[in-house]
ROZA-584890 format. One record per residue (C-alpha): residue number from 1; x, y, z. Coordinates in pm, whole numbers. Each point is the difference from the previous one (the first is absolute). Example, Ala and Ser with C-alpha at 12.3 -4.5 7.8 and 13.67 -1.06 7.14 Angstrom:
# residues 2
{rec 1; {1230; -450; 780}}
{rec 2; {137; 344; -66}}
END
This chain:
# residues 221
{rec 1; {18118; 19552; 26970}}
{rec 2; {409; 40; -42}}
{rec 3; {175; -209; -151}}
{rec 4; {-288; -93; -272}}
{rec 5; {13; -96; -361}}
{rec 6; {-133; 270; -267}}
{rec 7; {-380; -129; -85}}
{rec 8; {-68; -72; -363}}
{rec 9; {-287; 304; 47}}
{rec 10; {-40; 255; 222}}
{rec 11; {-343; 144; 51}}
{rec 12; {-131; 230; 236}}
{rec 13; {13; -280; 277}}
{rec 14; {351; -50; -27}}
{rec 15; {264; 231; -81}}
{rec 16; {405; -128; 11}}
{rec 17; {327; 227; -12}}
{rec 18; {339; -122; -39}}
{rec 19; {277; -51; -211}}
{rec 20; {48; -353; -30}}
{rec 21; {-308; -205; -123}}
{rec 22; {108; -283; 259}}
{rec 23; {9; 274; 300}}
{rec 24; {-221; 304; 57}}
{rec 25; {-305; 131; 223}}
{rec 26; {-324; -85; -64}}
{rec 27; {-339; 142; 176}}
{rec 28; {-346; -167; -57}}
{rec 29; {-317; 81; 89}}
{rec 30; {-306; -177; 41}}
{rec 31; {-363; 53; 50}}
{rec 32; {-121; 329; -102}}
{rec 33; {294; 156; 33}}
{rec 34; {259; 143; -271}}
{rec 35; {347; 89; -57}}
{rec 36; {149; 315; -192}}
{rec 37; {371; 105; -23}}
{rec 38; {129; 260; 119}}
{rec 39; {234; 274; -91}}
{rec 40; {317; -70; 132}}
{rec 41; {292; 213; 100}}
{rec 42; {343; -115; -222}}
{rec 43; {215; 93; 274}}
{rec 44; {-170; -280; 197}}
{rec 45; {233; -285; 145}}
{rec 46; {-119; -359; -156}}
{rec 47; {-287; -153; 89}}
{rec 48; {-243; 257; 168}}
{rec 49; {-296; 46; -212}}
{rec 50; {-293; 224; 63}}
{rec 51; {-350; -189; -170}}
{rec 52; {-356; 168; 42}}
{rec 53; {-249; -274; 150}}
{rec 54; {-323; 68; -106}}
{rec 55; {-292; -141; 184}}
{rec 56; {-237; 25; 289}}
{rec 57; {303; 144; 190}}
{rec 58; {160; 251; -215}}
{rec 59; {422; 8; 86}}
{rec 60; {321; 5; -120}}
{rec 61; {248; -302; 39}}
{rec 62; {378; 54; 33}}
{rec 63; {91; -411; -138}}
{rec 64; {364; -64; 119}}
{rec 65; {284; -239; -76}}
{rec 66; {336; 162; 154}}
{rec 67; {294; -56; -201}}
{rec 68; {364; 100; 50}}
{rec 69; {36; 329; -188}}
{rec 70; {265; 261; -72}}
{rec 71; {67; 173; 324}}
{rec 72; {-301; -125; 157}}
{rec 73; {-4; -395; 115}}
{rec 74; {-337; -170; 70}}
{rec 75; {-215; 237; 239}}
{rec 76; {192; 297; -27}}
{rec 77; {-120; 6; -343}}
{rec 78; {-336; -72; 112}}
{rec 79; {-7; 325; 272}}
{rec 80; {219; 211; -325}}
{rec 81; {-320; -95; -203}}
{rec 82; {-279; 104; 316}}
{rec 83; {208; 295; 36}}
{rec 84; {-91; 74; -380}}
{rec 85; {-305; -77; -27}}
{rec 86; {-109; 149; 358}}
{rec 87; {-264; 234; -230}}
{rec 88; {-173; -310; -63}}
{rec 89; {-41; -94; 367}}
{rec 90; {-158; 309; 112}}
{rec 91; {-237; 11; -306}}
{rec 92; {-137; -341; -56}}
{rec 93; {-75; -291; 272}}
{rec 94; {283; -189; -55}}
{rec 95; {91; -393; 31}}
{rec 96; {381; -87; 34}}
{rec 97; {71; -367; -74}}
{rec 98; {183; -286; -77}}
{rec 99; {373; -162; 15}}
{rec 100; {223; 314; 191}}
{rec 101; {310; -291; 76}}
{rec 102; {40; 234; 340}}
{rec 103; {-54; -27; 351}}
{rec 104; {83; 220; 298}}
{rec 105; {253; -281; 120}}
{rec 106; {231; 135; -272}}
{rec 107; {-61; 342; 116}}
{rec 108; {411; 62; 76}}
{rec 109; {76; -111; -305}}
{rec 110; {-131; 302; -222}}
{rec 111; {134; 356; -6}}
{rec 112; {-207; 209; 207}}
{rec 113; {-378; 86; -89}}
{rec 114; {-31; -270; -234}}
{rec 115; {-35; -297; 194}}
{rec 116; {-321; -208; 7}}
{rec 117; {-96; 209; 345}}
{rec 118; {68; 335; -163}}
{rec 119; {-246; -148; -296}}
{rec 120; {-251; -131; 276}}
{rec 121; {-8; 381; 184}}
{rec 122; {-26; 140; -349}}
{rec 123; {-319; -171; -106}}
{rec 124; {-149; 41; 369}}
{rec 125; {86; 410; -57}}
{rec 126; {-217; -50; -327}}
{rec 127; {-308; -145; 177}}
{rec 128; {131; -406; -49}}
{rec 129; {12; -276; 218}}
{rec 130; {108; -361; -57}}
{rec 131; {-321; -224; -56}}
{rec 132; {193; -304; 136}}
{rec 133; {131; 195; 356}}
{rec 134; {-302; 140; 36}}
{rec 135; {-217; -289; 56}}
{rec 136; {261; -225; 155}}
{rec 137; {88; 329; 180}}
{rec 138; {369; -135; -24}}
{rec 139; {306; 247; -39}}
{rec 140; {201; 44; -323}}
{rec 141; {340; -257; 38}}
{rec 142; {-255; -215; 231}}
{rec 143; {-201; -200; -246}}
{rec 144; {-147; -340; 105}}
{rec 145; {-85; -71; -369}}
{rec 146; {262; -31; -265}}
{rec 147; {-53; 78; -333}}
{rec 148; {343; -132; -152}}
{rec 149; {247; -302; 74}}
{rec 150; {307; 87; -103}}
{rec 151; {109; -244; -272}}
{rec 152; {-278; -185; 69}}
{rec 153; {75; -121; 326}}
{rec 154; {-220; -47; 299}}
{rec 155; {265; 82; 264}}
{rec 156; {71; 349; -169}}
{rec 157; {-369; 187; 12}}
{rec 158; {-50; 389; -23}}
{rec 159; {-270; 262; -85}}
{rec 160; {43; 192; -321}}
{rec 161; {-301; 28; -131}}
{rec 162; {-284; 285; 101}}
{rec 163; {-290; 180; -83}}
{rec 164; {-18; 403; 101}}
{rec 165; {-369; 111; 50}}
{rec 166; {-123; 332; 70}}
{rec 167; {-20; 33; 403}}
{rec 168; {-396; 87; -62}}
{rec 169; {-58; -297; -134}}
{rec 170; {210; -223; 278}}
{rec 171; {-358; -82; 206}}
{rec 172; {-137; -167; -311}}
{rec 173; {240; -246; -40}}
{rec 174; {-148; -322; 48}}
{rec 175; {276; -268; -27}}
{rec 176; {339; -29; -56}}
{rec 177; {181; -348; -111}}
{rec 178; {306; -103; -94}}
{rec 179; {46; -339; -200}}
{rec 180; {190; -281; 172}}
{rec 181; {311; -118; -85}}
{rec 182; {-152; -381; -91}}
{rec 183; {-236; 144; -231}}
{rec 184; {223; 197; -242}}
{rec 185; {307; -174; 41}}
{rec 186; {2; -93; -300}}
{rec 187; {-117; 316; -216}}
{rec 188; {216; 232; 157}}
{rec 189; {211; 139; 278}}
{rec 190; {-209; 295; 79}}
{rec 191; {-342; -57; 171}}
{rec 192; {-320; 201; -118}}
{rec 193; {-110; 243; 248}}
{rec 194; {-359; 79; 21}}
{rec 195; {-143; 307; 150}}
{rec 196; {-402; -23; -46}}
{rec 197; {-215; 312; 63}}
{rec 198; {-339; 60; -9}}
{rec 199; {-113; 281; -306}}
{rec 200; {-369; 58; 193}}
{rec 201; {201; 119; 349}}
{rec 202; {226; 207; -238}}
{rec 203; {-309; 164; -194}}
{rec 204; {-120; 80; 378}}
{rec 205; {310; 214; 81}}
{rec 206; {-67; 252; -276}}
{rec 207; {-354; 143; 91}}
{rec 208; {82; 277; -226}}
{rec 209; {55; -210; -286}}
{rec 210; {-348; -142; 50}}
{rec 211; {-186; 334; -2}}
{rec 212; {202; 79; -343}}
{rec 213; {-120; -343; -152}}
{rec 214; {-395; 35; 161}}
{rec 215; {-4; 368; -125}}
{rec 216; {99; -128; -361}}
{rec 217; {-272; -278; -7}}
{rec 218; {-268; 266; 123}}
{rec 219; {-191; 48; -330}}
{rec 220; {-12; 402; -30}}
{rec 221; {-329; 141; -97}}
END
């Protein structure tokens, strides 16, 4: 969640970074399932933040908020930060998510190789595929869903928001939504996105991983 107020705790179901109490990211968790920071790099741009999730599915989850930075605005710091933590990608099932403020329609306006298509190729070289294009199988700069009205206003919609899952896991994604623009017009400009998957159909596309966990409950005589 961007944009949110710091919590009076944080526990291991909810974890916030920022740097104004009134403004920051914060990541919850429900259910059985538990949060754990990460180590970060310090030469990332603001906000991408890498957070252990701990649970029945076992990943790591990139939270985002792009800001303007120094020499990098919005989702060119976003693809400078991917491009840093690329290790990460290639070691951990990874989840890329939240508020980017990009979309390939703005392509021409960033320097080359770090436009919101350059960031899109990126992620699909790393094994990641857009949770909402997949299931609406709808091209980047095409959405039918917006997840932002510009100043608040109906007649100005786009789609800034996404969620990154590994490409693996694309078949056990059960529904996608995207709130309307009745129902939060009056919390916010932004829309949540929700990209539901099922954790069973994920367990069944790591046989491996089962053997390992039957072989450790098999009581050794």
């Amino acid at each position: 969640m961007q944009e949110c107020a710091k919590p009076l705790t944080e526990t291991e179901q909810c974890l916030w970074f920022g740097d104004n109490p009134r403004q920051g990211v914060a990541i919850k968790a429900y259910g059985q399932y538990r949060l754990r920071a990460f180590p970060a790099s310090a030469d990332v741009p603001r906000y991408v933040i890498p957070v252990e999730v701990l649970g029945p599915t076992h990943f790591l989850l990139i939270a985002v908020w792009a800001m303007p930075n120094p020499g990098y605005r919005y989702v060119e710091g976003v693809l400078r930060a991917v491009e840093i933590y690329r290790s990460l990608f290639t070691q951990h099932q990874t989840v890329i998510i939240g508020d980017f403020n990009s979309n390939s329609i703005w392509d021409s306006s960033h320097r080359a190789g770090y436009s919101h298509g350059a960031l899109v190729k990126l992620l699909s070289e790393l094994g990641l595929v857009s949770g909402y294009h997949h299931f609406y199988n709808e091209a980047h700069g095409r959405e039918t869903r917006p997840t932002f009205y510009l100043r608040w206003n109906q007649q100005h919609p786009y789609h800034l928001d996404y969620c990154f899952i590994p490409q693996l896991w694309a078949p056990t994604v059960s529904r996608v939504a995207v709130g309307s623009y009745q129902a939060w017009k009056q919390h916010s400009d932004h829309r949540p996105l929700l990209v539901e998957l099922d954790d069973n159909a994920i367990h069944d596309l790591y046989p491996a991983r089962r053997a390992r966990a039957a072989i450790r409950k098999t009581p050794v005589e």
